[in-house]
N, C-alpha and C positions, 0 to 999 in steps of 0.2 A: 452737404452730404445727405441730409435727412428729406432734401428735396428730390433727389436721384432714387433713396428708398422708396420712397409715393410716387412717383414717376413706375415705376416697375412693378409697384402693387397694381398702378394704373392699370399697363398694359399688359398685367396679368388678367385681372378682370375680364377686359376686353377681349382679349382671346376665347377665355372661358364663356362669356356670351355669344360669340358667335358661334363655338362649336356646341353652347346649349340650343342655340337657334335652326342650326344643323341635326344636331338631333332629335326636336321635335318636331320638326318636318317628316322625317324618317318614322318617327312614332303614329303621327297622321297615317303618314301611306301604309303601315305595317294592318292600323284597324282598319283602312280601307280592304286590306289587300284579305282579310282575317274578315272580312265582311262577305266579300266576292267568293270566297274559297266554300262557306255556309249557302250562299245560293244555290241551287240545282243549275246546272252548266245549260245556256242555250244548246238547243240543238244547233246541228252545224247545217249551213244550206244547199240546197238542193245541188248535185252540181247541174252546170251547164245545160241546155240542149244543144247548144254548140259551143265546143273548147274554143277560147282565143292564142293566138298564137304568141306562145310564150318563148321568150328568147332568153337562156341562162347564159349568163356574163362568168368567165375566172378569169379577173384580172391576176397574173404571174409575175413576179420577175425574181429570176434565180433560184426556181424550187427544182431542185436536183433530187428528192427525196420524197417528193409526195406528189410531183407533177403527173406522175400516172395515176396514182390512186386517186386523185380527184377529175381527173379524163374518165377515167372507168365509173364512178359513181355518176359524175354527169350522163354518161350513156345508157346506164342502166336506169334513170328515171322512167318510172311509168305515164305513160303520156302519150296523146294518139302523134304518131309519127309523124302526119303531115303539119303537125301545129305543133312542134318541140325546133327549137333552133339553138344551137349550142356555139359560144364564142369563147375563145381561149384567148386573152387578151394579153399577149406575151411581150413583156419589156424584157427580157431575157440577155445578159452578154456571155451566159454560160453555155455546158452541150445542154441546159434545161431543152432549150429550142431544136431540139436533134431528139429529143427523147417525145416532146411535147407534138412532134411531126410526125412520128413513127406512131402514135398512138390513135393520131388524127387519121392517118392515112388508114389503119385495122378499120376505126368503127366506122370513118366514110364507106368501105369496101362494105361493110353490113348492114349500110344503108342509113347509118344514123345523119343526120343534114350538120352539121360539125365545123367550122373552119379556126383557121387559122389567123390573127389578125397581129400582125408585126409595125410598130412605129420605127418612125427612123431615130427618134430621141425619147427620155423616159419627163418630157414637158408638162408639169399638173401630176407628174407621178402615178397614184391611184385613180382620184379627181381624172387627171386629162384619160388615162384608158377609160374610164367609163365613158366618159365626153366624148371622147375618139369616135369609140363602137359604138355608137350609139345612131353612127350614118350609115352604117351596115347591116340596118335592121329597121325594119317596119310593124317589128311588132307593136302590138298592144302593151302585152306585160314582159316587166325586167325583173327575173332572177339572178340574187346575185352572191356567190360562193366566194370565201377567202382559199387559197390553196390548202390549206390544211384542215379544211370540213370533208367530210364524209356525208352527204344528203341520202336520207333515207330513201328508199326508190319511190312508194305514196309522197314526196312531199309537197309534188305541184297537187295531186287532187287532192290532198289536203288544205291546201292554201289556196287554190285560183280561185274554187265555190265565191269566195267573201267578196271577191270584187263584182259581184252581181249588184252590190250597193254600188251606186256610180258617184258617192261622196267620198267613198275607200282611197284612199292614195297607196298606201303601206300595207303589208301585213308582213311582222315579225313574227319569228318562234323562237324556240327557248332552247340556249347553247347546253349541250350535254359535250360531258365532257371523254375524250379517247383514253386518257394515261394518266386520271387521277391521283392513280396508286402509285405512280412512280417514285414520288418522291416525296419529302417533306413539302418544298413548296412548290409544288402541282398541289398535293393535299390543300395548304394555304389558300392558293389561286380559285381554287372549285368551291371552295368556302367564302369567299369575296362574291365570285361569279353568282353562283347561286342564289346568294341574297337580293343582287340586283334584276334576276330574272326570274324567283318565284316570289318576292316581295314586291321589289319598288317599282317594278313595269306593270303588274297585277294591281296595283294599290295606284298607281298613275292612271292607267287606262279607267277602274272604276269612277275615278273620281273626277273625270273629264279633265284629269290635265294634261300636260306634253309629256307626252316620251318620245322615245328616240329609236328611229332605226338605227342597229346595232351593226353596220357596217357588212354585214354578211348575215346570211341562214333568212332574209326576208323574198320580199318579192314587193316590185314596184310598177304603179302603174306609168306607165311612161309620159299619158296628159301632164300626170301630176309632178313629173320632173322637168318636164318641160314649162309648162306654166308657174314651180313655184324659181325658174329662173336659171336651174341645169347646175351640172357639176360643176363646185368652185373648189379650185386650189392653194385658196387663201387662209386656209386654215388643215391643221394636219386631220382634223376630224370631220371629213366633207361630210360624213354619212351623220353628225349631230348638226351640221351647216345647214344642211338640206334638210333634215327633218323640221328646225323651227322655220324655215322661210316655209315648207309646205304646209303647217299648222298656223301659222300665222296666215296662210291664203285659207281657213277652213278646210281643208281637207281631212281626212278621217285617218286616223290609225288604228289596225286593229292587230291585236295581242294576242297569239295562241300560245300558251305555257302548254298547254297536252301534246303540242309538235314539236319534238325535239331536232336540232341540230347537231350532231356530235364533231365536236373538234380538238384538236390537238393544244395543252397548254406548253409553255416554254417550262424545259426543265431547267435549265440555265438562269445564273442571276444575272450575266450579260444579259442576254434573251429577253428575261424580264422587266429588267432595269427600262432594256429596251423600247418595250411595251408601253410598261410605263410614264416614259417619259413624251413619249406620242399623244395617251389619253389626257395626260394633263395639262402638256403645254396644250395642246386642240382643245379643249374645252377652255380654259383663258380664254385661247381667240375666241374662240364663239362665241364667250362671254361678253366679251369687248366688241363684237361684231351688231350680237342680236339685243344684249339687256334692254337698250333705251328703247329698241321696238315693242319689245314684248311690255314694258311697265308702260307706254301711248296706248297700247291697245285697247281694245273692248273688254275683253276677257276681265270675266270675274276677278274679285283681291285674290280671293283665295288661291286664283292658278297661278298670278304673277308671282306671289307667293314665292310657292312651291316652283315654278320657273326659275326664277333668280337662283334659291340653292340649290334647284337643277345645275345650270352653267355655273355658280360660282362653287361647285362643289370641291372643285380640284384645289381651290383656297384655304379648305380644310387644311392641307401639309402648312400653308404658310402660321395659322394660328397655332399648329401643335408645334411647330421648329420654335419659335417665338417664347411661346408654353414651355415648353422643355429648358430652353436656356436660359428662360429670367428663375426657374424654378428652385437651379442649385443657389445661386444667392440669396432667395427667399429662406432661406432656411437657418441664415446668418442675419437677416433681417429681420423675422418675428424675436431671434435673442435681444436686438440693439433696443428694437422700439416697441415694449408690452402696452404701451398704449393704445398699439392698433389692433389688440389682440380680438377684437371681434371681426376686425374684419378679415382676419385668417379664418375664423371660424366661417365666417362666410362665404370665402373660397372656397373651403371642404366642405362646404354642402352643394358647392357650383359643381365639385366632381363629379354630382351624383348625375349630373348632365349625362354621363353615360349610359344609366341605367336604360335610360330607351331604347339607347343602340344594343342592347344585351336582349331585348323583347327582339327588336327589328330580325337580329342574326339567330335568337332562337327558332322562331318562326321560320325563316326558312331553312333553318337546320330539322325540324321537324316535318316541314314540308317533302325537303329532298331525303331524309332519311326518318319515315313516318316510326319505325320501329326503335330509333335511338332514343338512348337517355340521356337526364341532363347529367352525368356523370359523366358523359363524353362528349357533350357539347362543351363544358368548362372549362376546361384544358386546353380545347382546339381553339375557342373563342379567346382564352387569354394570349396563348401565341399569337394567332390570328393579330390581333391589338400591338403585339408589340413589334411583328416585324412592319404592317403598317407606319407605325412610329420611327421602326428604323430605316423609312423609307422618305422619311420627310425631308431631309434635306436635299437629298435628289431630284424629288418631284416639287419643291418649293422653287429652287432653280428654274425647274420645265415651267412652272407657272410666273414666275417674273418674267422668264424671258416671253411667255405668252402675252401678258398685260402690256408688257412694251411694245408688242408689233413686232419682236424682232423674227425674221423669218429664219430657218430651218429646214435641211432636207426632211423628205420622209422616208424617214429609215424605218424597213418593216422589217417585224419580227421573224425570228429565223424560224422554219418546218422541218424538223428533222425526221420528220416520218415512226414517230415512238408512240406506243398502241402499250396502254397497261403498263408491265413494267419492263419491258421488251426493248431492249437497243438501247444505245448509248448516244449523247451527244458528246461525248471525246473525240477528237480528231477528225471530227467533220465539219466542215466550211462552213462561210456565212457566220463566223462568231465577231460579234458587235463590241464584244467588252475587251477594258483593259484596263491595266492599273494605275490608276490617274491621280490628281489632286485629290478629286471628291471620296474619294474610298480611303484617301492618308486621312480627310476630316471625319471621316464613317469613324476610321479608329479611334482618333482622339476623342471626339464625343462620347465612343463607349468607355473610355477614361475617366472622363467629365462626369459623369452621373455614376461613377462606381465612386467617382470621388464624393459625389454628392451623398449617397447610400452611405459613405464612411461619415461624413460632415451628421450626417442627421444623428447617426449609432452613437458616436463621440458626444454631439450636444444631449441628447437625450429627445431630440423631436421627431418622431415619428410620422406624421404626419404626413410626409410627400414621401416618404419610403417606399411604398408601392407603386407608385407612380416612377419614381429614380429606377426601380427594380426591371419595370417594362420597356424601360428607355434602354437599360445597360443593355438586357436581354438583346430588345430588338437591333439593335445599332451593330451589337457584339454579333449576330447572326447576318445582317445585312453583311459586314466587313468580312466576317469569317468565308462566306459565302463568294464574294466578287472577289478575292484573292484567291480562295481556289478554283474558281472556274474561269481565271482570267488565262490560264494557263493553256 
């Protein structure tokens, strides 16, 4: 018995290392990103003396709700007419493609150059629409819109300038969000969001290592997708697939936080869950795809580094689900065996592993909200943490089945067309959730750690009380949440 105790202190540890290892990586990029932010901003370059002809891609399928408004901001982009080419890349089985025609047919009539591009199957999903359209165009450069963006009308002459450097492959800009306010978690998500795009993309790019085009709101040079080997469907995150095979060919990415992209988050915990479970099984694969390349390569320790918990970040869920449930028996554990009482104490200094990530998410809470205090950073950041936490068992799933190779549709998230706190996703289509095994274990887990919070109160050990506290929370919120909106 007392070998299965140290067996679990073990593999307490170990978690808690690698989510310390995880964290100081983020702590890195945070003073990179907090280094870059004190510099005076290059100027931005000259544009052009002659525009290259840029072709914006919206891969679609099934946007009943936004497939206008993103037809219409495509049209309205600023950009000399004879070198703008717009493709509406429609996997559509709904009237999307009735709505998506009528809108094309308006702005062809006003001259905008506009088409229509329909496969006979949805083969490669995302991947294959880009692949596809991609014989229907001779441009130079690929812009490329998710349905539910809104592009500002400056955002090609704000981003074409850069590819004057003829090492540029990419240039990203930074997701702003439509319908924040909606709801508690839209608030959540723009809080996640955020950090990853005025932090760790800021803090990446400084410090010359990988980021990643963000699947939408960039712009791509077409050489550079074609040379570092074209859309692959082999993983649900073609747009993280493609970023490392084109860094790993040297290519350049370049990073504009001042250009914003505004898009729609999912109000739904379907929606969400949804979401979620895309970025993290895709990131496995990718991990499993590109790791062994990226650590043969050239490239500095320091970026393989920062690479590895690049792609292995979605493993995070697996060390916290892990963490979580060997935690509540630790608690009956330090009673049986006071001999190992240091190395409890050791562990609660390993918590403090967090503390970087509290800098990481201030920083960009102060970034995106320069006027807040930390009196409403702490609150938002402890929720924040714990519906994270109650989201690990879900996305630890999406991440074994990533590690395995096991393959998956790509189920994309639904666009319901919600601006602020305006319209409802009630009784409208495209809903991805339902009430399943994983949401009956959502509950029992937030059982489990309410039972654990009683186990600690009852003994008198304190100690993981906090910890039990943000597990019940987040778990009880995750559950609460995908039973009502399964409805």
């Amino acid at each position: 018995m007392k070998e299965l105790e140290i067996l679990l202190l073990v593999l307490y540890g170990l978690c808690l290392t690698f989510i310390l290892g995880f964290s100081l990586s983020q702590l890195q990029l945070t003073v990179l990103a907090r280094r870059a932010y004190r510099r005076p901003p290059l100027p931005a370059p000259a544009p052009p003396s002659e525009w290259p002809l840029v072709t914006v891609q919206l891969p679609v399928y099934n946007e009943l709700y936004v497939i206008e408004r993103i037809i219409d901001a495509a049209a309205a982009l600023t950009y000399p007419s004879d070198k703008l080419h717009i493709q509406i890349l429609d996997d559509s089985t709904d009237e999307t493609v009735t709505l998506a025609a009528a809108r094309i047919a308006f702005h062809r009539a006003n001259g905008i150059n506009i088409e229509h591009i329909l496969r006979a199957d949805r083969e490669g999903f995302k991947a294959g629409a880009l692949k596809h359209a991609l014989n229907y165009t001779n441009a130079e450069l690929i812009a490329i819109f998710d349905a539910d963006f809104v592009p500002e009308p400056d955002f090609l002459l704000r981003t074409v300038p850069y590819f004057s450097d003829t090492a540029v492959g990419v240039v990203q800009t930074r997701w702003a969000h439509l319908n924040e306010e909606y709801s508690l978690l839209t608030k959540l998500q723009a809080f996640a969001l955020n950090a990853h795009f005025y932090v760790e993309q800021v803090g990446r790019r400084a410090g010359g290592h990988f980021i990643n085009f963000n699947g939408t709101g960039g712009v791509w040079r077409r050489r550079c997708i074609e040379e570092s080997g074209g859309w692959h469907s082999d993983t649900l995150t073609e747009d993280l697939d493609l970023s490392y095979r084109a860094q790993l060919g040297n290519w350049q990415f370049v990073y504009l936080p001042q250009v914003m992209s505004p898009a729609e988050l999912p109000a739904a915990m379907d929606a969400l869950k949804s979401q979620q479970f895309r970025w993290t099984k895709g990131g496995a694969e990718t991990a499993r795809k590109h790791l062994g390349s990226v650590l043969r390569s050239a490239f500095p320790l320091s970026t393989k580094l920062h690479a590895t918990f690049h792609l292995l970040n979605s493993t995070v869920f697996l060390a916290i689900l892990l963490l979580s449930v060997i935690s509540v028996p630790l608690v009956f554990v330090r009673q049986q065996l006071p001999e190992l009482e240091p190395v409890f104490q050791l562990a609660s200094v390993f918590l403090l592993t967090l503390l970087p990530l509290v800098f990481y998410y201030y920083s960009s809470w102060r970034y995106a909200n320069p006027r807040a205090r930390w009196g409403a950073f702490l609150p938002k950041f402890l929720l924040f943490l714990a519906v994270s936490m109650g989201l690990a068992l879900h996305n630890s799933r999406a991440v074994l089945l990533g590690l395995a190779g096991r393959r998956s549709a790509f189920i994309r998230t639904p666009k319901l067309g919600l601006i602020r706190r305006q319209g409802t996703w009630r009784g409208r289509r495209y809903r991805t959730g339902r009430f399943d095994g994983l949401t009956v274990l959502e509950g029992l887990l937030t059982l489990y750690f309410l039972f654990g919070i009683g186990a600690g109160l009852y003994i008198g050990d304190y100690g993981l009380l906090p910890f039990h506290l943000l597990l019940a929370v987040g778990y009880g919120l995750v559950f609460y949440y995908s039973v009502r909106h399964s409805n």
